[in-house]
C-alpha positions in Angstrom: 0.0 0.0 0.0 1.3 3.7 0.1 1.1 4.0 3.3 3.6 0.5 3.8 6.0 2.1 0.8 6.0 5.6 2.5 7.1 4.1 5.6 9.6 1.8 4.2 11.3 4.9 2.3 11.4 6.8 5.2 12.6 4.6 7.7 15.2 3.1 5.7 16.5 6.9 4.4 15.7 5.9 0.7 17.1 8.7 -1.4 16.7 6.8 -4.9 14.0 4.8 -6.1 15.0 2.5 -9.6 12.6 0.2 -10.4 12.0 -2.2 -13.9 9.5 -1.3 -16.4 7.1 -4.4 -15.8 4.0 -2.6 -17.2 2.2 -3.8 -13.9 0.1 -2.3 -11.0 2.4 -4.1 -8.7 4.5 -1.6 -8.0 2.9 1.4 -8.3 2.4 2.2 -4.7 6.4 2.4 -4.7 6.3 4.9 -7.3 3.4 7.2 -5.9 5.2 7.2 -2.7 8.8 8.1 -4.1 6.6 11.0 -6.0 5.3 12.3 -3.0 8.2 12.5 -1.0 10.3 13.7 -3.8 13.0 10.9 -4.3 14.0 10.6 -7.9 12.9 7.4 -9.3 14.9 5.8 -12.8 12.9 3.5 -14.8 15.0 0.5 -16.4 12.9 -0.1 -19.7 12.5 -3.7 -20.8 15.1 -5.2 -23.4 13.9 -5.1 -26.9 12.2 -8.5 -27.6 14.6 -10.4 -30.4 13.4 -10.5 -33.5 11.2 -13.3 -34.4 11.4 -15.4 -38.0 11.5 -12.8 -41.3 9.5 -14.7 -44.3 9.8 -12.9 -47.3 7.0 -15.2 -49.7 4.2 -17.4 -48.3 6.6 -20.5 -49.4 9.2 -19.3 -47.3 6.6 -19.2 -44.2 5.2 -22.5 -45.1 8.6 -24.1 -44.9 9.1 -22.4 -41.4 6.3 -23.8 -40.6 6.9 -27.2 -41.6 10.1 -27.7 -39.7 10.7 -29.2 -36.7 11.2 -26.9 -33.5 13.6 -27.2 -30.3 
């Protein structure tokens, strides 16, 4: 809750909040709490996903397709 992160931040002297980029609620409550006491927070983005199989026809797709997989 806010009122659990506000707490925590104080009583530990948390100057710095960096948190992942989950996309989530689940740690919003860390966020609102670092906002209202004014500690800078840094946001680690997610990685760029790899890039997934390129077909350049519908044959070439089919044949993907058709293989066997790990």
């Amino acid at each position: 809750t806010l009122a659990r992160e506000l707490a925590l931040l104080r009583s530990h002297r948390i100057d710095v909040l960096v948190s992942r980029n989950a996309g989530g609620e689940a740690t919003y409550a860390k966020i609102a709490a670092a906002r209202e006491t004014g500690i800078p927070v840094v946001m680690i983005s997610r990685p760029a996903p790899p890039p997934g199989p390129l077909a350049q026809t519908a044959a070439e797709a089919l044949d993907w397709i058709a293989r066997p997989k790990p």
